[in-house]
DRENZAVEX-526864 format. One record per residue (C-alpha): x negated, y negated, z negated; residue number from 1. Coordinates in steps of 0.02 Angstrom, whole numbers, plus 50000, padded with zeros to 5 digits. Each point is the difference from the previous one (the first is absolute). Example, Ala and Ser with C-alpha at 12.3 -4.5 7.8 and 13.67 -1.06 7.14 Angstrom:
2
+-------+-------+-------+-----+
|    xx |    yy |    zz | pos |
+-------+-------+-------+-----+
| 49385 | 50225 | 49610 |   1 |
| 49931 | 49828 | 50033 |   2 |
+-------+-------+-------+-----+
! end
This chain:
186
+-------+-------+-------+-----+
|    xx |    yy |    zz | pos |
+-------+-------+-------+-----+
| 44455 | 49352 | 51311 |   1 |
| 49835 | 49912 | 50014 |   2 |
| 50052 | 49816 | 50005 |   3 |
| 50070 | 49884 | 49903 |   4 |
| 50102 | 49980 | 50161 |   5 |
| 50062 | 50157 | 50000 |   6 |
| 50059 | 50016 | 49814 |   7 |
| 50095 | 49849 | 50021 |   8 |
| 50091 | 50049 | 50154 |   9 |
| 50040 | 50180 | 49917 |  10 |
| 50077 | 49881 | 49849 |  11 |
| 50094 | 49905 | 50102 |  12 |
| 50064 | 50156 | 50065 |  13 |
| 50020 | 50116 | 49867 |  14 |
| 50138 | 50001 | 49863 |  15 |
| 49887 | 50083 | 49836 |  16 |
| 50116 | 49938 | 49880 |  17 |
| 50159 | 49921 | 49955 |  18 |
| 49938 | 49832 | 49998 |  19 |
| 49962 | 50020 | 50172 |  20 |
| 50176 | 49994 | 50067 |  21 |
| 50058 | 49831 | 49932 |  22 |
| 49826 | 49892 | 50040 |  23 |
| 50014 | 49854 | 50123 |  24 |
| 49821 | 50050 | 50035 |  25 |
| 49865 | 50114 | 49937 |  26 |
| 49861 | 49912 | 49918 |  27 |
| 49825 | 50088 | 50037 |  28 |
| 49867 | 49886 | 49986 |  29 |
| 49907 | 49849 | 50046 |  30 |
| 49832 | 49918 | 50018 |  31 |
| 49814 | 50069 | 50049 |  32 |
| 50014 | 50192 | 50050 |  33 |
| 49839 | 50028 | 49948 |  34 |
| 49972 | 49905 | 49854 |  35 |
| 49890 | 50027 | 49845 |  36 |
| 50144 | 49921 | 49880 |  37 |
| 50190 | 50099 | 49977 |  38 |
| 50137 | 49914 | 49936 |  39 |
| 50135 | 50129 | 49945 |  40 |
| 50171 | 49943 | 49918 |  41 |
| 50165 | 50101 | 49948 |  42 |
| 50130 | 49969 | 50113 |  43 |
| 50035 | 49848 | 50129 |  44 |
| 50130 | 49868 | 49968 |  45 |
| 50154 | 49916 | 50095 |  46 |
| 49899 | 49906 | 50097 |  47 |
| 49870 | 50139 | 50054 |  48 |
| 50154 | 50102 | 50049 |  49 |
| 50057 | 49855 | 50107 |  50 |
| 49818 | 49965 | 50082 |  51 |
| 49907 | 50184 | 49980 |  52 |
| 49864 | 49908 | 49952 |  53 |
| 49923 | 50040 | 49801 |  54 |
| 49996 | 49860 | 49890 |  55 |
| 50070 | 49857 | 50070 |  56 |
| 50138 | 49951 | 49891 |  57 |
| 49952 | 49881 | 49821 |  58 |
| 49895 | 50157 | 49928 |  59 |
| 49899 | 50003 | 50175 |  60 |
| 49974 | 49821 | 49976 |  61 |
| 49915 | 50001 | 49825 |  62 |
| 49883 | 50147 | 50062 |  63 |
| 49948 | 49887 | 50159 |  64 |
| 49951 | 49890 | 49860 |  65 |
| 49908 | 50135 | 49889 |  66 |
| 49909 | 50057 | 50162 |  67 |
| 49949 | 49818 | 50053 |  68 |
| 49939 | 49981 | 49826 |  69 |
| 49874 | 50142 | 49981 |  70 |
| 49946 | 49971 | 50197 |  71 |
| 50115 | 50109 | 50121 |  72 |
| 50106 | 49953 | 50130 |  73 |
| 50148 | 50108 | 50010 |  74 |
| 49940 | 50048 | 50182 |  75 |
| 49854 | 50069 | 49912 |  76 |
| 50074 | 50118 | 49898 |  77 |
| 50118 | 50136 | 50025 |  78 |
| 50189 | 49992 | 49909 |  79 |
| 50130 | 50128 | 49998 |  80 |
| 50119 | 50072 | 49853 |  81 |
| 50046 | 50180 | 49951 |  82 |
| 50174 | 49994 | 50066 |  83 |
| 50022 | 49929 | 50188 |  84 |
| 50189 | 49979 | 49979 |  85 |
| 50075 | 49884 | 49863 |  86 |
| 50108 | 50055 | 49866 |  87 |
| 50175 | 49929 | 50029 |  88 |
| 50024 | 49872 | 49867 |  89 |
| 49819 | 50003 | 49941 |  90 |
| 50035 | 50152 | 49884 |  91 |
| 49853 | 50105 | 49933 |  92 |
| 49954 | 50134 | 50128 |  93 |
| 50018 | 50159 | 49931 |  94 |
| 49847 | 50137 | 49968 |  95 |
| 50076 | 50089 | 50158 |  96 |
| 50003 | 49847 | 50092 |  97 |
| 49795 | 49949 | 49975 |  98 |
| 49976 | 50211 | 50028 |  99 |
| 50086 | 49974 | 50182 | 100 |
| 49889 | 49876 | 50054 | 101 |
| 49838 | 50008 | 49920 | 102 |
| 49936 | 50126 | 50146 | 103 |
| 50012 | 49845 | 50094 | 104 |
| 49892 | 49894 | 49872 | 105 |
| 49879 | 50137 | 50028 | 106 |
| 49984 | 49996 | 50162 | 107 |
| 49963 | 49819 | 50009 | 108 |
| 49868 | 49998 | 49857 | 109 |
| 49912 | 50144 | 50106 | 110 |
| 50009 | 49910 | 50154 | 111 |
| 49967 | 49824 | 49934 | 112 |
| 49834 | 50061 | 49891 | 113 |
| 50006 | 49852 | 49868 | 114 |
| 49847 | 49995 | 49890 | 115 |
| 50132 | 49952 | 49862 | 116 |
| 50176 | 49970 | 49970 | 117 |
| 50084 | 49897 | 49885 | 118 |
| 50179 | 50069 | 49943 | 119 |
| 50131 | 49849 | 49939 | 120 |
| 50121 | 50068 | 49868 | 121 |
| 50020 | 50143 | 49893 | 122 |
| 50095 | 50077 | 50125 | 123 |
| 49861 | 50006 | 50132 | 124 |
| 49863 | 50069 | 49893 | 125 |
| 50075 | 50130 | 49915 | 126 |
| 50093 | 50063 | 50146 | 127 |
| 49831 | 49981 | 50122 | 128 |
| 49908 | 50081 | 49854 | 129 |
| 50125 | 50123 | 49912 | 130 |
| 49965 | 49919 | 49828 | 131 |
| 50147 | 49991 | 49869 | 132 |
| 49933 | 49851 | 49911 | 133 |
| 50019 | 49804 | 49970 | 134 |
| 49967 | 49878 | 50102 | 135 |
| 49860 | 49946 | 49862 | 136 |
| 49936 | 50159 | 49985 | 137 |
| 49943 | 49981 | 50185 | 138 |
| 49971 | 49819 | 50014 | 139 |
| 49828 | 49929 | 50004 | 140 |
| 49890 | 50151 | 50037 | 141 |
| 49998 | 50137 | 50181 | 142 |
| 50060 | 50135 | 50023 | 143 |
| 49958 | 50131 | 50127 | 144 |
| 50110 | 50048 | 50167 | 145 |
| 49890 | 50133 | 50080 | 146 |
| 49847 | 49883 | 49984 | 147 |
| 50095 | 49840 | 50009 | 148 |
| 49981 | 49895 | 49866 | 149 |
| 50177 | 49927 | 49958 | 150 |
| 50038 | 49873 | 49889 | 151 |
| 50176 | 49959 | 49919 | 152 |
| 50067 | 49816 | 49971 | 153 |
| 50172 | 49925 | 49977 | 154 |
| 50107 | 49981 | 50169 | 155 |
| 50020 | 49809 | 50066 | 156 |
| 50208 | 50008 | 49950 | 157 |
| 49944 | 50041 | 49815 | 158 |
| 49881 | 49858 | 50014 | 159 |
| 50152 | 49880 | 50035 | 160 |
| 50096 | 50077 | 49882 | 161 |
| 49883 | 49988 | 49873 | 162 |
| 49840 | 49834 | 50012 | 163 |
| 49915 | 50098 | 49841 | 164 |
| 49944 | 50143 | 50108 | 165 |
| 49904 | 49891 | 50148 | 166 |
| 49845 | 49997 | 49850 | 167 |
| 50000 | 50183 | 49998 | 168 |
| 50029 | 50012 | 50193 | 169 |
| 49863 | 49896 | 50036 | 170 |
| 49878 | 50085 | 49906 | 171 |
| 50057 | 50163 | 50070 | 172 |
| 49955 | 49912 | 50182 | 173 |
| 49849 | 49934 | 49953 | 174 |
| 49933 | 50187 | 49951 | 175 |
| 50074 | 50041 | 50161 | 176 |
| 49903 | 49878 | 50074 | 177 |
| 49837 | 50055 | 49934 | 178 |
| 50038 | 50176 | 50027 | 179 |
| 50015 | 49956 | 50189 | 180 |
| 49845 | 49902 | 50038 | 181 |
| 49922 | 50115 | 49903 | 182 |
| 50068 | 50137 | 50126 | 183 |
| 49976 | 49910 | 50173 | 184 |
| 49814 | 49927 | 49925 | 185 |
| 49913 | 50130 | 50129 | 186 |
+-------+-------+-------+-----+
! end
C-alpha cells in the first residue's frame, strides 16, 4: 500500500480484530496527508464511530482548542488513533486489541512523514513507543519513533475530567511547539 488512500480503503475492508465487527464505521484518520505534526490518540469514541471521522466528539473539541492555541489548524496537522474501531461501551482496548491495529498506525506514520508527533494519553505513548511507564515519566520531554521525536501529554477527555492538568498540558504543547519550528526552520 503506498497511500494513505489505500490503507484506508484496506481498513474499511478488512476485519483485523474483534472490534472490527461491531463498528458503525472505521475511524482512520483525518487532516493534512503530508503533514509535519501527528496527532495519535487511543481509541475513537461514540461519536467517531458514528461519523468515521477522529476527534470530533467533546475530547476533539478541546484539542481544536489546544491546536488553535499553539498555531495549527486542524487541517494542518495530521490526526488518527491506534485503534480505528471503537470499543463498545468505551471499555479499555485490550493489549491484543492495540497489537491488531498498530500495523496500520505504521503505515500511516511512514506514509505521512511527520517531523514530530505528539501522543495524547498514556495509552498512546506507551503503546506507539512500547514503554511500560507513567504518564509522568514520559510527559514533558521526546522520545524517539525511528527518528521521530514524540512527545507525550494528557488526552483532551482527561483534560475535562480533570482542569489541573491543562497547566501541565500546555507546557507540554508549548515544547512541542518549539520543537516544531525548530524542525521546519530550514
Amino acid at each position: 500500500m503506498t497511500s494513505l488512500e489505500e490503507v484506508a480503503h484496506y481498513v474499511a475492508h478488512t476485519k483485523l480484530i474483534e472490534l472490527d465487527n461491531s463498528r458503525q464505521n472505521p475511524v482512520f484518520g483525518a487532516g493534512h496527508p503530508t503533514a509535519d505534526l501527528m496527532v495519535v490518540g487511543d481509541a475513537p469514541g461514540a461519536e467517531e464511530d458514528e461519523k468515521g471521522d477522529p476527534f470530533i466528539g467533546p475530547a476533539g473539541q478541546k484539542l481544536t482548542q489546544i491546536l488553535k492555541a499553539i498555531g495549527f489548524d486542524r487541517e494542518q496537522v495530521y490526526i488518527t488513533d491506534i485503534l480505528k474501531s471503537r470499543p463498545p461501551g468505551d471499555e479499555h482496548p485490550t493489549a491484543e486489541e492495540f497489537q491488531g491495529h498498530l500495523p496500520i498506525l505504521y503505515k500511516q506514520i511512514s506514509l505521512t512523514r511527520p517531523k514530530l508527533i505528539l501522543c495524547l494519553g498514556k495509552t498512546a505513548g506507551t503503546v506507539l513507543l512500547g514503554l511500560d511507564t507513567t504518564l509522568g515519566a514520559m510527559r514533558s520531554t521526546f522520545h524517539d519513533y525511528h527518528g521521530i521525536p514524540v512527545l507525550v501529554t494528557y488526552h483532551p477527555a482527561a483534560l475535562l475530567r480533570n482542569p489541573n492538568w491543562r497547566r501541565p498540558t500546555w507546557e507540554d504543547v508549548q515544547i512541542l511547539r518549539k520543537k516544531y519550528d525548530e524542525l521546519t526552520a530550514s
